[in-house]
C-alpha positions in Angstrom: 0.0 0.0 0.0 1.5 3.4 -1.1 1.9 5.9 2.1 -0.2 9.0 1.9 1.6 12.4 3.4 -0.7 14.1 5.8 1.0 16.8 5.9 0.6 17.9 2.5 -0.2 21.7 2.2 -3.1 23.1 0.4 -2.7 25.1 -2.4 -3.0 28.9 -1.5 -6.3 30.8 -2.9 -5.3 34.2 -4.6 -8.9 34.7 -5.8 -12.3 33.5 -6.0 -15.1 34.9 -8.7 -18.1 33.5 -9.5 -18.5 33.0 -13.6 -21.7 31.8 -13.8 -25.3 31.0 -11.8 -28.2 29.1 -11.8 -31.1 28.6 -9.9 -29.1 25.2 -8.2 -25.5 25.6 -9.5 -22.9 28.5 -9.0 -19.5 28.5 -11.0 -16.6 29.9 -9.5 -13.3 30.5 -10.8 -10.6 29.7 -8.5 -7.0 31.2 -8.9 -4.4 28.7 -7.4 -1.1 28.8 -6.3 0.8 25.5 -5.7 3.2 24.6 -2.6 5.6 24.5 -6.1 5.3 28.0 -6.9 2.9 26.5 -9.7 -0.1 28.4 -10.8 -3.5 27.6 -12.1 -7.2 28.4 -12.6 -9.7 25.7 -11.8 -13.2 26.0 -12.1 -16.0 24.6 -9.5 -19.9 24.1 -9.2 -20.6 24.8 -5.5 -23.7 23.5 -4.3 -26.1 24.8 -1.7 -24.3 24.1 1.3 -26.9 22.1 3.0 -26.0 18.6 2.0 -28.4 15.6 0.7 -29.4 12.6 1.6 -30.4 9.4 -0.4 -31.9 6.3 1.3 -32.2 3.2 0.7 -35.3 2.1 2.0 -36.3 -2.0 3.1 -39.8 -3.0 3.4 -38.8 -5.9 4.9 -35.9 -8.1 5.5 -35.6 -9.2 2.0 -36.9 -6.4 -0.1 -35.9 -2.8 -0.7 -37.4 -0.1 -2.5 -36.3 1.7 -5.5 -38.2 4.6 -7.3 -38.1 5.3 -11.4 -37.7 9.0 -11.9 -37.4 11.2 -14.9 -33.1 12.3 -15.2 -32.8 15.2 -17.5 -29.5 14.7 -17.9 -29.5 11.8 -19.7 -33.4 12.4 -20.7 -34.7 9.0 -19.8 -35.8 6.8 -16.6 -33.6 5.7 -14.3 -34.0 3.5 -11.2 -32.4 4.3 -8.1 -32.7 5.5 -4.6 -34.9 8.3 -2.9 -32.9 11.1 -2.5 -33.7 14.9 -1.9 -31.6 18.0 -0.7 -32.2 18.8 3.2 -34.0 21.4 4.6 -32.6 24.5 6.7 -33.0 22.9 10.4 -33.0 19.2 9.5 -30.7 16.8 10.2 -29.9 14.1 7.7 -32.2 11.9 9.6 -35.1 14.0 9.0 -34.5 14.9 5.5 -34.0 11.5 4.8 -38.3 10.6 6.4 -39.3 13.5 4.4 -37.9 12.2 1.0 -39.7 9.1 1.9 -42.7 10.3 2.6 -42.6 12.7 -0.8 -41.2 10.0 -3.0 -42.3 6.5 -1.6 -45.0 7.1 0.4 -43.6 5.4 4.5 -42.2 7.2 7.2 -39.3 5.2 9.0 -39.5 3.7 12.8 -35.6 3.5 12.3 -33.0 5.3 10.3 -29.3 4.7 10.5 -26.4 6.4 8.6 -24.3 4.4 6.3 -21.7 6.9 4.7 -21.3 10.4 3.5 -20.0 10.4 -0.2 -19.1 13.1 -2.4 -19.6 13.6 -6.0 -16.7 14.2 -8.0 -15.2 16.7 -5.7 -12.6 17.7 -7.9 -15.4 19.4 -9.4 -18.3 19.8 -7.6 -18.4 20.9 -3.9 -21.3 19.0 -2.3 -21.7 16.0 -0.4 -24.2 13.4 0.4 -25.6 11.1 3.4 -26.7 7.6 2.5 -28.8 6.0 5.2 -30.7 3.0 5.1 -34.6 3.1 6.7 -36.2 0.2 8.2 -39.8 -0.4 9.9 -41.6 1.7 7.1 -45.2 2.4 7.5 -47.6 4.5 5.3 -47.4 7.8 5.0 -47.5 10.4 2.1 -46.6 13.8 2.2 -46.5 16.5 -0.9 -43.3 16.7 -3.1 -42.0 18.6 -5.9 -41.6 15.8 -8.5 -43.7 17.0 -11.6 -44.9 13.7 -12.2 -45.7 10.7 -9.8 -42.6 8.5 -8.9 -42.8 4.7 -9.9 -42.3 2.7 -6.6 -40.1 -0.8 -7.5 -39.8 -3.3 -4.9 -36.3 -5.1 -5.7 -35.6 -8.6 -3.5 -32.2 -8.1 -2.3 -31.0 -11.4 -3.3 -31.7 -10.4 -7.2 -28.7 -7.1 -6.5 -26.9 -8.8 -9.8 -29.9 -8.2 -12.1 -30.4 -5.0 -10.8 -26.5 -4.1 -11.8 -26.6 -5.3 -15.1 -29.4 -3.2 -16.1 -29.5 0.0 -18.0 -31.3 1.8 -16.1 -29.8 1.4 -12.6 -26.3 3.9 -13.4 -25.9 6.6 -11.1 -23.3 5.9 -9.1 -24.2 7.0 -6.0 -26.8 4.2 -5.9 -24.4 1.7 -7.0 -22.1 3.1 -3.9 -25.5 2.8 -1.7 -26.3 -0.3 -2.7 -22.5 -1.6 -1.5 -23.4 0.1 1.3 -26.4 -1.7 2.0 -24.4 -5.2 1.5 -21.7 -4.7 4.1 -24.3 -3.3 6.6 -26.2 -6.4 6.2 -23.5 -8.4 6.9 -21.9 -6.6 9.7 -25.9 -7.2 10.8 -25.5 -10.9 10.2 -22.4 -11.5 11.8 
């Protein structure tokens, strides 16, 4: 294994401007100077400082649940996890009963954290608490979806299919979903 150096300084920040704005995203430029003396300009999307959550909700002991959602990005439907940004005043734990109540339709007895992951943070400076909720009973409250999400129940057992499919490609469900297997088994064991 290769040692990492913890002391490794940070780059000094001459200057920071944003370059561009939307009603999610803000561009900044970022003028760098290395501990080399080398120089550059990087460019970032900063987030909204709260955080998100995804979670991956079980039903039961064998069976988790999985929503089909519109992504613009890519225009088509795509499987994955309930996620959602959180609220000023939540915790992750809160956000994360809200998004299931607005996107599945249960509220949680129990949620515990499993990880907080970033997306490409070279990039993009926002992060994101996966949790797993268990002890789901029925309970609906409004979201902001534009269209009704499809609710899939997906038998843990069957995580192979669910890989090889098309549809199920955002990473951060694929990191949930590894997640999900090792807190199972540190469960089991």
């Amino acid at each position: 294994m290769s040692k990492i150096n913890p002391d490794k300084v940070l780059p000094t920040i001459h200057k920071t401007q944003t370059v561009a704005k939307s009603r999610f995203f803000k561009v900044e430029q970022v003028d760098l100077e290395f501990s080399n003396g080398a120089t550059r300009e990087f460019e970032r999307m900063g987030g909204t400082g709260r955080g998100a959550v995804m979670i991956v909700p079980l039903i039961d002991d064998k069976t988790m649940l999985l929503i089909r959602e519109y992504a613009a990005g890519t225009h088509s439907y795509q499987l994955g996890f309930p996620k959602g940004l959180i609220d000023p005043g939540e915790t992750p734990e809160q956000a994360a009963n809200r998004e299931l109540q607005e996107e599945v339709g249960y509220i949680a007895q129990n949620i515990e954290p499993l990880q907080s992951v970033m997306m490409a943070p070279t990039f993009f400076n926002a992060s994101m608490d996966i949790l797993v909720a268990c002890g789901l009973s029925p309970s609906t409250l409004e979201g902001d979806e534009p269209e009704p999400l499809e609710v899939v129940p997906w038998p843990i057992s069957h995580v192979d299919e669910l890989l090889a499919r098309e549809d199920f490609a955002e990473a951060r469900s694929v990191a949930a979903l590894l997640l999900l297997q090792r807190w199972i088994a540190a469960k089991e064991s």
